[in-house]
Backbone as ProteinMPNN parsed JSONL, in Angstrom:
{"seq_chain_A": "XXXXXXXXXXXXXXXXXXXXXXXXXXXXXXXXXXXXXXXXXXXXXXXXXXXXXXXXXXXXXXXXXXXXXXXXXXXXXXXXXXXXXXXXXXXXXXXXXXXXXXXXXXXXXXXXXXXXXXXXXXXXXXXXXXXXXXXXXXXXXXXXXXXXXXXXXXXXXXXXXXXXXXXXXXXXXXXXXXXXXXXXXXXXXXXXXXXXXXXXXXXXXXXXXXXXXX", "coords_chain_A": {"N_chain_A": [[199.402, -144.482, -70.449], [196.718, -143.412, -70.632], [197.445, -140.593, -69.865], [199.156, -139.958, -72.066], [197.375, -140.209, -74.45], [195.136, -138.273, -73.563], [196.931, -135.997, -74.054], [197.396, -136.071, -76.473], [194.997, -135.495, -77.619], [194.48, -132.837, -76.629], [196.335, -131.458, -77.828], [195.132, -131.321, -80.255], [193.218, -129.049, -79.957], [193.109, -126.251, -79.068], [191.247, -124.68, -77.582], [190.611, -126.071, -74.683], [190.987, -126.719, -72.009], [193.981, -128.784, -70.818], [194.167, -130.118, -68.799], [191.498, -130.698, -68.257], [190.518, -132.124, -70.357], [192.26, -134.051, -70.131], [190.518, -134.991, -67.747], [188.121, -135.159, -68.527], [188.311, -137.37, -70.637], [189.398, -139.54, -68.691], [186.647, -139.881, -67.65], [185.525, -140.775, -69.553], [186.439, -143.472, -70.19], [186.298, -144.602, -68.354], [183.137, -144.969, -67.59], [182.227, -146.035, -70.24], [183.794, -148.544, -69.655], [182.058, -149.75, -67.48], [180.162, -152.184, -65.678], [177.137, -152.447, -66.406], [174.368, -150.443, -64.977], [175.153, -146.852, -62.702], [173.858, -145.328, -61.551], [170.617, -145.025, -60.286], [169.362, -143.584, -61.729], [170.609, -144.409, -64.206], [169.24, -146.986, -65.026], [168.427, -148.811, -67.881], [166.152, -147.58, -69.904], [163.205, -148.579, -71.809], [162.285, -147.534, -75.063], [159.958, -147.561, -77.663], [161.492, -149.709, -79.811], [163.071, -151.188, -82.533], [164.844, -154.569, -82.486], [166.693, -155.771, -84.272], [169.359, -155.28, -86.81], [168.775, -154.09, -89.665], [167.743, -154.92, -92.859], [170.119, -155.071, -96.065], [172.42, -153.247, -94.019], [175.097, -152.49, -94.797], [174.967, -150.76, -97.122], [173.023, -149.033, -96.035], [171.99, -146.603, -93.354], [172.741, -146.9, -90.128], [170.034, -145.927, -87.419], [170.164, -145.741, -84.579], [169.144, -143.575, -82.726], [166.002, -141.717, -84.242], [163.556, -139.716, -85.427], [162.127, -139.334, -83.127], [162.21, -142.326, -82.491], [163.629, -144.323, -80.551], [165.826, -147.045, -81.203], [167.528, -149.187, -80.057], [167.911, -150.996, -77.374], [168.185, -150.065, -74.61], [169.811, -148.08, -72.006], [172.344, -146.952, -70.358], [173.189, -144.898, -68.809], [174.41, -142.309, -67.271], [174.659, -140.333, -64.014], [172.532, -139.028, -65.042], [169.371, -137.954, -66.414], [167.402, -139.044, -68.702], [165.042, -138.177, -71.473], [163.192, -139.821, -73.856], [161.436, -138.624, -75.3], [161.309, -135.908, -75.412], [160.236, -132.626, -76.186], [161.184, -129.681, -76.032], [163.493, -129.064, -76.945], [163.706, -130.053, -79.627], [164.769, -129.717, -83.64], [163.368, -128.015, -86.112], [160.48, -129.925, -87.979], [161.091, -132.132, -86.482], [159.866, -134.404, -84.793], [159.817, -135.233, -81.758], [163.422, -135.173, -79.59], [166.47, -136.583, -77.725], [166.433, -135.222, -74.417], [169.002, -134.995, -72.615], [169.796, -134.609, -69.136], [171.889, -133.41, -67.096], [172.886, -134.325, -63.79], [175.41, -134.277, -62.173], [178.692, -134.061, -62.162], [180.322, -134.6, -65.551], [178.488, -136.583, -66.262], [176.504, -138.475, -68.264], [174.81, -139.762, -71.461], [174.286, -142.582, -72.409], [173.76, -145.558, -74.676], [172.829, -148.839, -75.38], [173.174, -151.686, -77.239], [170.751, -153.83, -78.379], [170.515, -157.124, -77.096], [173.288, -156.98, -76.804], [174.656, -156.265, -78.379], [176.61, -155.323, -81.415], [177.665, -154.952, -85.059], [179.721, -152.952, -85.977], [181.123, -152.991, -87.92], [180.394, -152.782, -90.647], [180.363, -150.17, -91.351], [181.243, -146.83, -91.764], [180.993, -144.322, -90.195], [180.338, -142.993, -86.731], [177.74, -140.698, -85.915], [175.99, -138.005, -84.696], [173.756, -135.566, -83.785], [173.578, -132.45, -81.884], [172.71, -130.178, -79.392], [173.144, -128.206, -77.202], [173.159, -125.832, -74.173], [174.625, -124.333, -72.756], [177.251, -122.351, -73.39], [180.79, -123.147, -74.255], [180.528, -125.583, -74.064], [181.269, -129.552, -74.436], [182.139, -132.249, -75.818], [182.046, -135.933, -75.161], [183.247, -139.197, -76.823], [182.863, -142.274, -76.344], [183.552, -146.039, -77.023], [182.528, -149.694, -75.794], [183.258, -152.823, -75.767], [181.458, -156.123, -76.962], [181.853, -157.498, -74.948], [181.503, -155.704, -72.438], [183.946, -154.166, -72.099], [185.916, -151.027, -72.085], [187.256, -149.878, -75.111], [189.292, -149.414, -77.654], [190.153, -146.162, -78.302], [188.718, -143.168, -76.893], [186.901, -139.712, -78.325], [187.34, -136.624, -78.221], [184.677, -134.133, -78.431], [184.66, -130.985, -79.992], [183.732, -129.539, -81.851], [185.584, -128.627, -85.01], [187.86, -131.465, -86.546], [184.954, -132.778, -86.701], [182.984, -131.407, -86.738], [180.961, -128.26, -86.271], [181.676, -125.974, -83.778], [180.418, -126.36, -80.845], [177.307, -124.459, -79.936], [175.513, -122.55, -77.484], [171.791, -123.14, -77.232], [171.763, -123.686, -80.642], [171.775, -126.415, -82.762], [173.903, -128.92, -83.782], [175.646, -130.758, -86.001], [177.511, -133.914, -85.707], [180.231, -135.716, -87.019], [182.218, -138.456, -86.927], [184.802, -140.424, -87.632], [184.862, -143.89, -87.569], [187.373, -145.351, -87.358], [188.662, -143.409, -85.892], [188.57, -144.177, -83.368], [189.766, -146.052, -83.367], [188.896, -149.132, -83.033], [189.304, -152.031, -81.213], [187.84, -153.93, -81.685], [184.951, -155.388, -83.457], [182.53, -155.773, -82.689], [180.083, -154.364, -80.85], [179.046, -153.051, -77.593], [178.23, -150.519, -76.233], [177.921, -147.248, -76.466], [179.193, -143.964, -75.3], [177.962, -140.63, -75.26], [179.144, -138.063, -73.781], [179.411, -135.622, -71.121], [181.271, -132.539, -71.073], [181.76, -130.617, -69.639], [182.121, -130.515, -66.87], [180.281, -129.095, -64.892], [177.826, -128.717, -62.501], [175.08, -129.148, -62.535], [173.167, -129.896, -65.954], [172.214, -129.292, -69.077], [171.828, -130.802, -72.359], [171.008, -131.458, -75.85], [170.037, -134.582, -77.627], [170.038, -135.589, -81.105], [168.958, -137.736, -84.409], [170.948, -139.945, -83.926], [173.18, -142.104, -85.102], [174.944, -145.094, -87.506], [176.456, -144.163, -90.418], [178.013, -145.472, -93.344], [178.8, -143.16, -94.678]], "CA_chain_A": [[198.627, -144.532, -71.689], [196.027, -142.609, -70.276], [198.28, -139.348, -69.553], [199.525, -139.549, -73.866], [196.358, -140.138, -75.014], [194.855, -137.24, -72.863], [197.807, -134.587, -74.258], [197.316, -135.781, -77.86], [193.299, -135.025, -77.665], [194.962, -131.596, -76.397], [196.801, -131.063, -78.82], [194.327, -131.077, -81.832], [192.256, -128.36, -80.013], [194.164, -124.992, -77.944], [190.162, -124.469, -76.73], [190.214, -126.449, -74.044], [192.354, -126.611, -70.779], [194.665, -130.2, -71.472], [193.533, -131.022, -67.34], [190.101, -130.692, -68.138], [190.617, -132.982, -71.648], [192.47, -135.755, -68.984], [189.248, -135.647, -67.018], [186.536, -136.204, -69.955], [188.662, -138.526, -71.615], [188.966, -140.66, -68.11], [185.091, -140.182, -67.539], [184.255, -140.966, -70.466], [187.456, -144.635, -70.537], [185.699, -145.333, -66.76], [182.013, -145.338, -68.005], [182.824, -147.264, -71.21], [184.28, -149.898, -68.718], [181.36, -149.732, -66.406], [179.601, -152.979, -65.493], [175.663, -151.785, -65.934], [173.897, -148.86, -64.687], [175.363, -146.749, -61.901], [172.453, -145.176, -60.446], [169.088, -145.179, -60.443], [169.103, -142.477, -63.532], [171.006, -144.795, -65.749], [168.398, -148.265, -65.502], [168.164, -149.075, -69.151], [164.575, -147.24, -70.425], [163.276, -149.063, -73.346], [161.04, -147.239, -75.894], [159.343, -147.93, -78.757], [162.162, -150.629, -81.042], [163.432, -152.576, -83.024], [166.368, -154.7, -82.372], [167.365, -156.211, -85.695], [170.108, -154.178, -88.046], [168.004, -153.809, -90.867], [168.751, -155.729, -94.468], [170.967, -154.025, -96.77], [173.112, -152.687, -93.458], [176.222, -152.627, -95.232], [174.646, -148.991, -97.636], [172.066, -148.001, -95.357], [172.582, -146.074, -92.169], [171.312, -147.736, -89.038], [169.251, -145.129, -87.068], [170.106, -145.806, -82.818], [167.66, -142.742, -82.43], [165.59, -140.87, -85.034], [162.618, -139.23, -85.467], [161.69, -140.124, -82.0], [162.614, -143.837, -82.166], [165.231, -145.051, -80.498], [166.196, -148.76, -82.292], [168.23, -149.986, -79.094], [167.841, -151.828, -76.315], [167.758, -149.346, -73.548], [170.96, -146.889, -72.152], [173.102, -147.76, -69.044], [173.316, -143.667, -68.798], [175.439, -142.071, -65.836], [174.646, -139.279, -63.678], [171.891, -138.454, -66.115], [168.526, -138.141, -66.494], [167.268, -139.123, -69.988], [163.956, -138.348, -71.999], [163.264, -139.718, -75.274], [160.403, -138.056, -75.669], [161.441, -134.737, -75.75], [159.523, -131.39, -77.374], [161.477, -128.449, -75.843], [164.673, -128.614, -78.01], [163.217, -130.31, -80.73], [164.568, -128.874, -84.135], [162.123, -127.989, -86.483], [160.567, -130.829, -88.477], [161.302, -132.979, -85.808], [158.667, -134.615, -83.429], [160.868, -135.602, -80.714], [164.693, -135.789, -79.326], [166.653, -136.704, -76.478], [166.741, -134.428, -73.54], [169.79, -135.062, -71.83], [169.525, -133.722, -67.699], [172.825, -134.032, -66.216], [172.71, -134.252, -62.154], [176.25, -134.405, -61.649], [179.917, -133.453, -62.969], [180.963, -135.725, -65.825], [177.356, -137.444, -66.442], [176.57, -138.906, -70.076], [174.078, -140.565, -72.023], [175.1, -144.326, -73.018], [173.309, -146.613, -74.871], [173.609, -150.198, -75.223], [172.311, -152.446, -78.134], [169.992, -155.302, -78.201], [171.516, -158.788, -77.313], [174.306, -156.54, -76.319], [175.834, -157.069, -79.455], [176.494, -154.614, -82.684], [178.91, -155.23, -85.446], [180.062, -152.059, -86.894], [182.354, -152.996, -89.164], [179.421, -152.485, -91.69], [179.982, -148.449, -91.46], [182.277, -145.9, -91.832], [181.163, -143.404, -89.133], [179.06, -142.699, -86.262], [177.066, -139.676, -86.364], [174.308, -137.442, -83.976], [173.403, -134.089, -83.717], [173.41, -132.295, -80.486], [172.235, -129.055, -79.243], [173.961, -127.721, -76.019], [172.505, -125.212, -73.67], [175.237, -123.188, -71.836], [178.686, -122.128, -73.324], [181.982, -123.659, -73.49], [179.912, -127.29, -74.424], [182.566, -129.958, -74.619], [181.53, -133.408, -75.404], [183.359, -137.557, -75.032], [182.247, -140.364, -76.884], [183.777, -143.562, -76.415], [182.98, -147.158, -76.621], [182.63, -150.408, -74.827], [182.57, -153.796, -76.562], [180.464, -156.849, -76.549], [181.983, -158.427, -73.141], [181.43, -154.984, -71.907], [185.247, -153.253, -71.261], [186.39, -150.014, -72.684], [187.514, -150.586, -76.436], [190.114, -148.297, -78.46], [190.207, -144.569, -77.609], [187.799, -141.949, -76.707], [187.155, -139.217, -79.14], [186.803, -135.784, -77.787], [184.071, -133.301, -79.491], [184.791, -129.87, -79.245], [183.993, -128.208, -83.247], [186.432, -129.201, -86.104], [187.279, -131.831, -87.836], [183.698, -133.521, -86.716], [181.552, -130.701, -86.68], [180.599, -126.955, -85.805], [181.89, -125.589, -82.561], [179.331, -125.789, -80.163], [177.02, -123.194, -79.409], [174.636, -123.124, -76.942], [170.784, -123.232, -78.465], [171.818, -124.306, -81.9], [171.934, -127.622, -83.398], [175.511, -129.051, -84.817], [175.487, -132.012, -86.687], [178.596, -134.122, -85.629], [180.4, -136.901, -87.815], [183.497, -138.85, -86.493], [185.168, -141.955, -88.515], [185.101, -144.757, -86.918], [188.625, -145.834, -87.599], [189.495, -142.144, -85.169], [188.322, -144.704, -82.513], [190.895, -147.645, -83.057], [188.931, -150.119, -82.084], [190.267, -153.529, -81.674], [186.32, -155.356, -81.766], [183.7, -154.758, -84.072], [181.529, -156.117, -81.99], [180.389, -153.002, -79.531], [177.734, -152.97, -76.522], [177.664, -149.752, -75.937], [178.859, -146.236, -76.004], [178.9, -142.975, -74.538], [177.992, -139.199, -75.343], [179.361, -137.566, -72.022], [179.375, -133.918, -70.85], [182.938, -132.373, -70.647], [181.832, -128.994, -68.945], [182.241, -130.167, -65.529], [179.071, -128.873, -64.535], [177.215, -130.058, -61.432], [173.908, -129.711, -63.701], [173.806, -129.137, -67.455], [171.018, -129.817, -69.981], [171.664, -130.983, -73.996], [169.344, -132.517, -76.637], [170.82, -135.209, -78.699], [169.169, -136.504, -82.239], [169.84, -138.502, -85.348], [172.346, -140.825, -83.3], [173.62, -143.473, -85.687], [175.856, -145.429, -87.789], [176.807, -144.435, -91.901], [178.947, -145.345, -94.677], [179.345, -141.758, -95.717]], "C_chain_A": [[197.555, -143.468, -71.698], [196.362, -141.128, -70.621], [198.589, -139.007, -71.451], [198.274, -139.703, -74.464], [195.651, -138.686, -74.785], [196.016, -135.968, -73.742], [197.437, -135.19, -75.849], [196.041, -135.506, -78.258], [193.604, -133.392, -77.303], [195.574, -131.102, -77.022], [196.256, -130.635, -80.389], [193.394, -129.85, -81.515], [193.341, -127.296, -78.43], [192.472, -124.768, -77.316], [189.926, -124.948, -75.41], [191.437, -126.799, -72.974], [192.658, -128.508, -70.694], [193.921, -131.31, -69.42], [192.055, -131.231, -67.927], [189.703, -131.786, -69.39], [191.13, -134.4, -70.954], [191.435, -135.834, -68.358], [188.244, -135.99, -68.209], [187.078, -137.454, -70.434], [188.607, -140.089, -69.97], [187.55, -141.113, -67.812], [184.749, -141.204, -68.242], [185.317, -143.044, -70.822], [186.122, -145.276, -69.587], [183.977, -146.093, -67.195], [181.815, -146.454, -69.171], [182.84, -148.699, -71.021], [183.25, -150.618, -68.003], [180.257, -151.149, -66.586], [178.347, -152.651, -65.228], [175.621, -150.442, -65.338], [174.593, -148.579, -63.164], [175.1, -145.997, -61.146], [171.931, -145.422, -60.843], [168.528, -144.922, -61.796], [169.44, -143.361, -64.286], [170.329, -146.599, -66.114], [167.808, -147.857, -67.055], [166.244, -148.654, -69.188], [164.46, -147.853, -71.792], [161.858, -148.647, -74.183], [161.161, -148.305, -77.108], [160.6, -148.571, -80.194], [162.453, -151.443, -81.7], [165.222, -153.173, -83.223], [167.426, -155.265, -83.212], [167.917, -155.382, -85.947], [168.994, -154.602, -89.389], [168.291, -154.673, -91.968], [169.2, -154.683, -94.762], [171.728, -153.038, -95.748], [174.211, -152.437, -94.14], [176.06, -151.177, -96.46], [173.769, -148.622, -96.743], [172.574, -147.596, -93.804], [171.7, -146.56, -91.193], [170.884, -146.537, -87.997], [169.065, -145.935, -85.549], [168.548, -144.947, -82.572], [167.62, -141.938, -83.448], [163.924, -140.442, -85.244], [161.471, -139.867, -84.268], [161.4, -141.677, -81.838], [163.651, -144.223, -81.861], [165.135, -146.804, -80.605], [166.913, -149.434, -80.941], [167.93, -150.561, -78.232], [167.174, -151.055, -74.848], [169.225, -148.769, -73.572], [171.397, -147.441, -70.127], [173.437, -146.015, -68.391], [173.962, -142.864, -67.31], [174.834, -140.31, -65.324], [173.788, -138.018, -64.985], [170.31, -138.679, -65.843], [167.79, -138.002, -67.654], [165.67, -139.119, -70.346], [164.042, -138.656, -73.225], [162.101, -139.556, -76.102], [160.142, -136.822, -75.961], [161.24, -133.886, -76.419], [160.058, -130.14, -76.956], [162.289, -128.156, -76.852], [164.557, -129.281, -78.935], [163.79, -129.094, -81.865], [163.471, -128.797, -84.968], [161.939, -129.118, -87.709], [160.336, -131.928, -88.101], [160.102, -133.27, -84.713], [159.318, -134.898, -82.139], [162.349, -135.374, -80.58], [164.857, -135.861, -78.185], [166.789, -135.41, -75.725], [168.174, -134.955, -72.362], [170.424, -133.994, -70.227], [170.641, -134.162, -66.804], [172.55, -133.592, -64.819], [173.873, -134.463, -61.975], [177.623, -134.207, -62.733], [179.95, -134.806, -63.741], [179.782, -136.615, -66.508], [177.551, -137.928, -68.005], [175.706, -139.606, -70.369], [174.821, -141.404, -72.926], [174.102, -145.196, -73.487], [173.471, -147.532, -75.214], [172.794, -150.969, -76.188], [171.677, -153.865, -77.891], [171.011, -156.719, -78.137], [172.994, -158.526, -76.965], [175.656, -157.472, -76.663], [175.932, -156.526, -81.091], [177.573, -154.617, -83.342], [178.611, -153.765, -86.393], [180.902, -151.829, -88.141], [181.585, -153.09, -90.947], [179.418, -150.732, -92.052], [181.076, -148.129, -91.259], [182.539, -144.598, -90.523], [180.105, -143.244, -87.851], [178.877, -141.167, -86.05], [176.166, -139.455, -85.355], [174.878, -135.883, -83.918], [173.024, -134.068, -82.447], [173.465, -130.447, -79.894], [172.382, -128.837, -77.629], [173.162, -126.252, -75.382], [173.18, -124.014, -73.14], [176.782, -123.358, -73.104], [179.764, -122.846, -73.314], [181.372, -125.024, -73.59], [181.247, -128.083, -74.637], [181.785, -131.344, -74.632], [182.434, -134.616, -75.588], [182.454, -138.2, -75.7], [183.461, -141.698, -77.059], [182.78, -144.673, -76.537], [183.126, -148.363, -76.17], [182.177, -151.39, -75.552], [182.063, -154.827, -75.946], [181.059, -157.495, -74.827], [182.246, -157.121, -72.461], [183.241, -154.108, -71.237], [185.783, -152.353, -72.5], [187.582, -150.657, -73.935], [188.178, -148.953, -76.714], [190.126, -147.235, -77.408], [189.055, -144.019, -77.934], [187.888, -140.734, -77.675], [186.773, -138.054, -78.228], [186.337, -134.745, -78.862], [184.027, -132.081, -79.228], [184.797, -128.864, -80.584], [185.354, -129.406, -83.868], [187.135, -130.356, -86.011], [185.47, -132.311, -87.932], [182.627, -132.925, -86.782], [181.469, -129.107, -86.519], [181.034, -127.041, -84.479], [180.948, -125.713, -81.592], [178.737, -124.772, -79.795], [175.397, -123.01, -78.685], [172.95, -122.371, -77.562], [170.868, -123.133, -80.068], [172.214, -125.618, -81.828], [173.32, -127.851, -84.146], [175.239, -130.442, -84.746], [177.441, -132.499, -86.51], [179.089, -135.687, -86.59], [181.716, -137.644, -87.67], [183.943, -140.104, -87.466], [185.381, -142.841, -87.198], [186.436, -145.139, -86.417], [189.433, -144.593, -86.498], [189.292, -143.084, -83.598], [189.693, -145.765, -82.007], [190.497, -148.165, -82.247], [189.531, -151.569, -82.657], [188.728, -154.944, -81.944], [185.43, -154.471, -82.122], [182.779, -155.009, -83.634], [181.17, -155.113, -80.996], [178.977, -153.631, -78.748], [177.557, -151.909, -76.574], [178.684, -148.269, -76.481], [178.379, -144.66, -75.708], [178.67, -141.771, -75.297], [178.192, -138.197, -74.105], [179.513, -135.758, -72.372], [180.79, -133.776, -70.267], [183.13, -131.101, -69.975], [182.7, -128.995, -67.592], [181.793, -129.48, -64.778], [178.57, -129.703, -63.27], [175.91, -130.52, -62.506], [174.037, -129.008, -65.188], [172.572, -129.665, -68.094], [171.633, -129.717, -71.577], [170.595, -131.65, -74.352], [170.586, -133.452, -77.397], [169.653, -135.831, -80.008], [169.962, -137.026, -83.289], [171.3, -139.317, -84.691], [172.069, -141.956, -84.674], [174.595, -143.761, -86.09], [175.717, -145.253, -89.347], [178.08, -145.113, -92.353], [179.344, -144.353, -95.125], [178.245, -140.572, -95.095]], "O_chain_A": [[197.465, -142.692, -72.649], [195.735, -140.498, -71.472], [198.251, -137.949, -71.983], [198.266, -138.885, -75.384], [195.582, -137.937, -75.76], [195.44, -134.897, -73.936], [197.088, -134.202, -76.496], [195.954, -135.227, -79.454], [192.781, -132.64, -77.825], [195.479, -129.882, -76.89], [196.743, -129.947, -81.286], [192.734, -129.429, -82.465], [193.914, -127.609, -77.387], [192.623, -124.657, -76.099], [189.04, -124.344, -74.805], [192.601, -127.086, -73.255], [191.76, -129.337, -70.546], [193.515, -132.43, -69.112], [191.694, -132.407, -67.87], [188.573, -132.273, -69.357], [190.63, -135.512, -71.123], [191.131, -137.022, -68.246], [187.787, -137.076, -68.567], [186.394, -138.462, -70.612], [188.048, -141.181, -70.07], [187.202, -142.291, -67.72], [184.049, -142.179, -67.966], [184.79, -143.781, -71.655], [185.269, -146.097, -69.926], [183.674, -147.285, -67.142], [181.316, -147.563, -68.977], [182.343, -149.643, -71.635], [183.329, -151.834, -67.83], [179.553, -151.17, -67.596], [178.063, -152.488, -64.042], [176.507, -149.595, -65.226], [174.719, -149.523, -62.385], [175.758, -145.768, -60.131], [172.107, -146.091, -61.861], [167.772, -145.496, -62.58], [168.724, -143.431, -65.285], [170.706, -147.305, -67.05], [167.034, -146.947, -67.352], [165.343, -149.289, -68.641], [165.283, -147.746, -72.702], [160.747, -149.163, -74.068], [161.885, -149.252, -77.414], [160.615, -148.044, -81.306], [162.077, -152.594, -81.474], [166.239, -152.685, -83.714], [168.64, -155.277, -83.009], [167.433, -154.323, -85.548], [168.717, -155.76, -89.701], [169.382, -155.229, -91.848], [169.015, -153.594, -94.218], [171.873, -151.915, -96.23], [174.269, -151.293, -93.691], [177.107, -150.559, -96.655], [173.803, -147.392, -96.69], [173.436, -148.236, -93.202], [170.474, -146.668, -91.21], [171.974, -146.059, -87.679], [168.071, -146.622, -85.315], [167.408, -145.357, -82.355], [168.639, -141.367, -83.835], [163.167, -141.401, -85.089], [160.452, -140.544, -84.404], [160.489, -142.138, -81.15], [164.581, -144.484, -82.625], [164.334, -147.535, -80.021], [166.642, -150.634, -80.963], [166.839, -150.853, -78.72], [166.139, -151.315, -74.233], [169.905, -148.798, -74.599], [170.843, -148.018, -69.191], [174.032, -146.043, -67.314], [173.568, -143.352, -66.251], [174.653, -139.363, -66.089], [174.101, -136.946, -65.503], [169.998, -139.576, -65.06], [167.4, -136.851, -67.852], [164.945, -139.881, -69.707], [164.822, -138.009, -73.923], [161.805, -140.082, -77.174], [159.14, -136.445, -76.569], [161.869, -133.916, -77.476], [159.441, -129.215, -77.485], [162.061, -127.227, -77.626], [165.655, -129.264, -79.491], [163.613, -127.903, -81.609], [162.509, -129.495, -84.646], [162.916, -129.348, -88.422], [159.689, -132.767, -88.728], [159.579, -132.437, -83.972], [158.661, -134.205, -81.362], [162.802, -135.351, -81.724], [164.01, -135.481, -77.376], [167.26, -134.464, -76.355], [167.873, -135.242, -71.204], [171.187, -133.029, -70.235], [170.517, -135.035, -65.945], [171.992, -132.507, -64.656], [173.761, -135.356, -61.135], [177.491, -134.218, -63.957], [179.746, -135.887, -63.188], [180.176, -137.411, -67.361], [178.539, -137.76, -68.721], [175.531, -140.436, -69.477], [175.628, -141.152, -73.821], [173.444, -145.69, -72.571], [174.624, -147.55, -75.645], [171.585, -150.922, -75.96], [172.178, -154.797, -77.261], [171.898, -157.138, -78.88], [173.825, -159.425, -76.835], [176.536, -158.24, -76.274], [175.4, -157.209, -81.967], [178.604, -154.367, -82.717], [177.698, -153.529, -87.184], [181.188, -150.932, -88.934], [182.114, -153.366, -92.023], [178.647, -150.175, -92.833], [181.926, -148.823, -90.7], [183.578, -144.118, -90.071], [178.924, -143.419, -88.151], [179.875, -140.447, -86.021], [175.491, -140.407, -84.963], [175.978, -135.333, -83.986], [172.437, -134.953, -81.825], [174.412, -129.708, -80.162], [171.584, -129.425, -76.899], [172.553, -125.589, -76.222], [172.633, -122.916, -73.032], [177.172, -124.449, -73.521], [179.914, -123.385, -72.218], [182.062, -125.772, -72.897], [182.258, -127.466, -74.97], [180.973, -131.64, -73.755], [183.528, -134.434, -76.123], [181.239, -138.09, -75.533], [184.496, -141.863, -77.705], [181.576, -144.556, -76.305], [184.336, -148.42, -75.955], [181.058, -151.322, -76.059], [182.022, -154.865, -74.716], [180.393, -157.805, -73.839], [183.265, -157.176, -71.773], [183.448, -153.638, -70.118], [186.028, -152.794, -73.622], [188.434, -151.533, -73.785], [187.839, -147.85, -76.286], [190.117, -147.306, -76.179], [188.42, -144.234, -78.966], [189.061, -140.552, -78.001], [185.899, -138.32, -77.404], [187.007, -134.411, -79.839], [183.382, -131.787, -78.222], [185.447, -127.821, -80.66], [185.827, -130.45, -83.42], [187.131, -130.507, -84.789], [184.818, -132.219, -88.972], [181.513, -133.44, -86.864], [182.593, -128.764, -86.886], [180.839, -128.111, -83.902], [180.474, -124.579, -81.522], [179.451, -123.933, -79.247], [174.345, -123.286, -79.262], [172.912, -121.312, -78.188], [170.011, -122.491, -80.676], [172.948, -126.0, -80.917], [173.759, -127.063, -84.983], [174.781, -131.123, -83.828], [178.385, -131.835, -86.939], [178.284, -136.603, -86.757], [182.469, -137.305, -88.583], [183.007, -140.67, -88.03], [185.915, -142.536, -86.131], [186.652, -145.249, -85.211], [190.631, -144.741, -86.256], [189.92, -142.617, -82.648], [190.269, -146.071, -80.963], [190.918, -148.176, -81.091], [189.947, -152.024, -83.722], [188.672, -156.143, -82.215], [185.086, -153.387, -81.65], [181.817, -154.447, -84.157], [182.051, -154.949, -80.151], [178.143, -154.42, -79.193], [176.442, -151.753, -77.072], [179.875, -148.302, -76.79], [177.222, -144.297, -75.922], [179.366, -141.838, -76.31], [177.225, -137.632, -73.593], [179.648, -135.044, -73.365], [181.356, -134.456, -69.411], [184.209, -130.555, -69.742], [183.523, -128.171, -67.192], [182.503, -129.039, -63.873], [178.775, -130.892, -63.025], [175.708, -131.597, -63.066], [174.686, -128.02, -65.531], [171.947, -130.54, -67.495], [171.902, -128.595, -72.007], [169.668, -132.191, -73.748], [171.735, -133.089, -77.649], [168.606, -136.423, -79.742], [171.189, -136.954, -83.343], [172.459, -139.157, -85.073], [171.004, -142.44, -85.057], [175.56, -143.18, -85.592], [174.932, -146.056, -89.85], [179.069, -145.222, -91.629], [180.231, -144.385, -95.978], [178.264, -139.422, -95.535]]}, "name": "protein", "num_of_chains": 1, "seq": "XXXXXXXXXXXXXXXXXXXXXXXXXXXXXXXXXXXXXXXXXXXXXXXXXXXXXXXXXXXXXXXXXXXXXXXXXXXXXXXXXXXXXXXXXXXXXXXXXXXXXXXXXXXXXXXXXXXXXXXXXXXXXXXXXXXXXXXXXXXXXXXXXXXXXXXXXXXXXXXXXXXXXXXXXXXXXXXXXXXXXXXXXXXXXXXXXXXXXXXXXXXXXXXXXXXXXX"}
């Protein structure tokens, strides 16, 4: 399952070597799966939120992280070292975003919702902007539902249909449908933004993480 999934994520994009598309995509199945944090780096940090969905979820877009608030719980984050306080790669406008500090091949920022328990089936897509540092950027996002085990398929982000190509110090606004996920539970805990370089260390920013309708 693994192995066809992996060649048909290779197939929508000749950029990227189809081995190197089977490793992000298992990173990013494995982490998904992953029972809590698995170092030190990825103990859930919890800023400044709130853990309610909002009224009127069902038109409004729920806002994980924005304008330096992240709304969640905390982040189960892998082979990462996460700020969400961040003013270097800030774009402009913006008072904050994440700094994402990978320490190891494969790493990823994951976060996990309050009560570790979010029904998406109120939205059409999830959505963040993310600003890459080196070349050749390649990113996974998958997710992991409420009883915590890897849900549907992994999406790999690498430029078109979801967004701009990556390029390192610019900003690309990415937008996936939900439904490219096939999941089988609207109920999610968590999910991933992983690094597909295969980098020992790597630095992105991520902002505007959330969930629309459109």
């Amino acid at each position: 399952m693994l192995k066809s999934m992996a060649s048909a994520l290779a197939r929508r994009s000749a950029a990227m070597d189809p081995l190197r598309y089977s490793t992000v995509v298992a990173i990013c199945l494995a982490s998904c799966g992953a029972q809590g944090p698995t170092s030190k780096d990825s103990a859930p940090r919890v800023a400044a939120a709130t853990d309610s969905t909002p009224a009127g979820a069902e038109t409004q877009p729920f806002w994980v992280y924005r304008n330096g608030h992240f709304n969640w719980k905390g982040d189960y984050s892998f082979l990462a070292q996460i700020n969400y306080h961040d003013t270097k790669g800030v774009a402009a406008g913006h008072p904050n975003d994440i700094a994402v500090k990978i320490v190891g091949k494969w790493g990823g920022f994951q976060p996990f919702a309050a009560g570790a328990h979010f029904d998406v089936s109120h939205y059409k897509y999830l959505v963040y902007s993310l600003k890459p540092t080196v070349a050749g950027q390649v990113f996974a996002t998958g997710f992991a539902a409420d009883n915590d085990v890897a849900d549907g398929k992994p999406v790999v982000v690498s430029g078109p249909p979801y967004g701009p190509v990556p390029v390192a110090g610019q900003w690309g606004t990415y937008k996936i449908p939900l439904s490219d996920f096939a999941l089988t539970n609207h109920f999610i805990l968590k999910f991933t933004i992983a690094d597909g370089t295969g980098l020992d260390a790597n630095l992105f920013y991520v902002d505007d993480v959330g969930f629309t309708t459109e």
